[in-house]
N, C-alpha and C positions, 0 to 999 in steps of 0.2 A: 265662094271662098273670099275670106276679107283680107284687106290687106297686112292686117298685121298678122293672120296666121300664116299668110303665102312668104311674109318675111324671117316666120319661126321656124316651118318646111324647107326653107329655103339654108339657112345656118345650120340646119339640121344635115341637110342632105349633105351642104359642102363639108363637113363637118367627120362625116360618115366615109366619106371617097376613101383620102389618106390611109385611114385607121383597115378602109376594105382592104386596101392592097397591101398594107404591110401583114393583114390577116393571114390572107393566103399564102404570100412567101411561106410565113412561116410555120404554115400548115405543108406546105412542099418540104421544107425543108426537115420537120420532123417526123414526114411520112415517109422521105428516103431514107432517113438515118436510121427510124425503127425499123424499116425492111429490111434493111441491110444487115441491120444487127442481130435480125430472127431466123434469116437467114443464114447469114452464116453461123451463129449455132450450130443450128441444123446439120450444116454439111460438113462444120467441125466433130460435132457427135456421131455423125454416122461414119466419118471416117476414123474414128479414134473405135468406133467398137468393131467395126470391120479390118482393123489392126488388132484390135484382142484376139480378136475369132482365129485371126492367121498368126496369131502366137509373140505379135513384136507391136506393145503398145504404144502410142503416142505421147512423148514426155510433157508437149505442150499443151495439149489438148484442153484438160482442168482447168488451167491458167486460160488458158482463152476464154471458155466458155465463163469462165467468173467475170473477167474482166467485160464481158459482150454484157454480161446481167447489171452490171454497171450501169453501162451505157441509156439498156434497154427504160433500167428502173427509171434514171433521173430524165432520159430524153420523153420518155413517158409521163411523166408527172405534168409537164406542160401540156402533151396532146390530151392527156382526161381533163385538165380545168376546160380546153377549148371544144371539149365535146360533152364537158357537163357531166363527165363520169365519178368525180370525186364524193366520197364520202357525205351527206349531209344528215345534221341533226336538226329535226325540223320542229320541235317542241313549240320553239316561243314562234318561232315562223309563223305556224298554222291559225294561234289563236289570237293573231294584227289582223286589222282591216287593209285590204289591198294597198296602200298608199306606204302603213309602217311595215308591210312587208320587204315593197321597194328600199325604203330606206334603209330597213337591217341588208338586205341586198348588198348594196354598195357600203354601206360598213363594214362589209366584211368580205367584199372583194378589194376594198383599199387597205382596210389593217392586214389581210394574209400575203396579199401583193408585196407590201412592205417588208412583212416577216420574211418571205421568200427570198426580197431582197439581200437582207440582211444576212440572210443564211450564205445567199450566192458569195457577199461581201468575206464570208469566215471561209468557205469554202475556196477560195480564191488566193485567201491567205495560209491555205491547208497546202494547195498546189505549189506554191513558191517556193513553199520549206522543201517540199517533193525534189523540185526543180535543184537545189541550192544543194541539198544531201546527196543529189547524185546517184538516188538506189534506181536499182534496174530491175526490172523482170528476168528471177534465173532461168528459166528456161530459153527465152525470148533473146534475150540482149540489148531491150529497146529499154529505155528512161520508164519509169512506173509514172510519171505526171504528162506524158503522153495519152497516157486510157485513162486517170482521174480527173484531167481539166475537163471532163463532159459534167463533173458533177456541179460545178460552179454555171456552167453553161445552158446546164437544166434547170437549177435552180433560177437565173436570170428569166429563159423561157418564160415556165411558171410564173413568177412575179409580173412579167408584160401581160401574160396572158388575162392574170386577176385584174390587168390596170387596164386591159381595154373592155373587159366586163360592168367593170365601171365607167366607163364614157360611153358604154352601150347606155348602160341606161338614164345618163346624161342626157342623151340625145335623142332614145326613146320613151315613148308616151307610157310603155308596159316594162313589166320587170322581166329583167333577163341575168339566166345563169352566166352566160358567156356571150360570147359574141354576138355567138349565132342560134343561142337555146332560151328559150324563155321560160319564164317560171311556171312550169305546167305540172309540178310535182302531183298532186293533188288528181288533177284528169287524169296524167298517166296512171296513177294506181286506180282511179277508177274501171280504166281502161283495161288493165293486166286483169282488173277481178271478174270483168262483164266477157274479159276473153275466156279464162281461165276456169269459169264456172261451168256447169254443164245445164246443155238444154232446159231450158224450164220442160214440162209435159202440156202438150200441146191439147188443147179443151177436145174431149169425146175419146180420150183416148184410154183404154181398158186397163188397169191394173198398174198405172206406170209406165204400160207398153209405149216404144215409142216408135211414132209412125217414119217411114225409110222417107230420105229425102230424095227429092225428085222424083217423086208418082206420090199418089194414093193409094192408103186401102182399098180395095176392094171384095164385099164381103159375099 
C-alpha cells in the first residue's frame, strides 16, 4: 500500500467513525418508537374490539389508532431510506456506466435530503399553529401538536438519513443507497429471478420428470 492511499484510507475511515454512531443512535431510536407504536395499535385494537364484543365500546380507540398511524407513517419514512426500502425509478439509472450511476446517487440523495428538509421546515410551522390554536384531542384531552410534532421529526429523520447516504459515498469507493446498502439493484433482481424460477430439468431425465433430491433414481 502506498502512502498516499494509506493517507485517503485513513480520512476515509476517520471520517466514517462519527457518521457510524450517530447511524446507529438513530437506528435505536426509530426501532423503539416504530415498536412501540405497532404495538400499541395492536393492543389498542384488540381492546377496543373486545369492548364491542362485551357491548361498551371504546370512545378513544379510533383516535389513537389514527394518531399511532401518524406516528408509524412519518417515523417510518426515515427507517426505509436507512434500509434502502424507498421507492426507486431506475430508467436513466441502469443505462450510466458505474461512475454516472454513483453520481445520479448522490444527486439525489442531496436534492430529496433537502426537500425533506424543507417539508420538515413547513411542517414545523404546521405544529406551532397547532400549538398556538390550542385544539385538543376530544376524546383524549391532550393538545393535538403533541402526536403531530412526529411529523416535522420524521421528516428531519428522513432528510439526515438521505444526507448520510450521501457522505457514504463521499467516502466510499462503491455506490450506496444508504448508509449501510449498496447499490445492488440490478444483482438483487437477478437474484430474486435465479431464486424464484423453477429447477431447470436435470440432463437424462425422462419427459420433464424430475429427479427427487437427495438420492438417485434407480431403475
Amino acid at each position: 500500500m502506498t502512502a498516499s492511499s494509506y493517507r485517503s484510507g485513513g480520512w476515509r475511515s476517520a471520517l466514517q467513525k462519527p457518521f457510524e454512531f450517530f447511524d446507529r443512535v438513530l437506528d435505536v431510536v426509530e426501532r423503539t418508537i416504530l415498536v412501540s407504536a405497532i404495538m400499541a395499535m395492536a393492543i389498542v385494537s384488540m381492546i377496543n374490539v373486545i369492548s364491542r364484543n362485551m357491548g361498551a365500546s371504546v370512545s378513544w380507540a379510533d383516535e389513537v389508532a389514527q394518531l399511532l398511524v401518524v406516528v408509524v407513517t412519518f417515523v417510518g419514512l426515515g427507517h426505509g431510506v436507512r434500509m434502502a426500502r424507498h421507492i426507486r425509478v431506475s430508467a436513466i439509472h441502469d443505462v450510466l456506466p458505474p461512475k454516472g450511476q454513483k453520481i445520479l446517487i448522490m444527486f439525489i440523495s442531496l436534492t430529496t435530503g433537502a426537500l425533506l428538509f424543507f417539508l420538515g421546515v413547513l411542517a414545523t410551522d404546521y405544529v406551532t399553529n397547532l400549538m398556538r390554536s390550542g385544539r385538543v384531542v376530544p376524546s383524549l384531552g391532550i393538545p393535538v401538536y403533541y402526536i403531530y410534532i412526529i411529523a416535522p421529526i420524521g421528516l428531519f429523520i428522513g432528510s439526515v438519513q438521505y444526507f448520510l447516504a450521501f457522505v457514504r459515498n463521499v467516502v466510499s469507493p462503491e455506490a450506496w443507497l444508504s448508509w449501510h446498502h449498496k447499490d445492488e439493484y440490478a444483482e438483487e433482481d437477478e437474484d430474486d429471478q435465479v431464486g424464484g424460477s423453477m429447477t431447470p430439468e436435470e440432463p437424462g431425465s425422462a419427459d420433464g420428470a424430475e429427479t427427487p433430491r437427495g438420492g438417485s433414481q434407480h431403475g
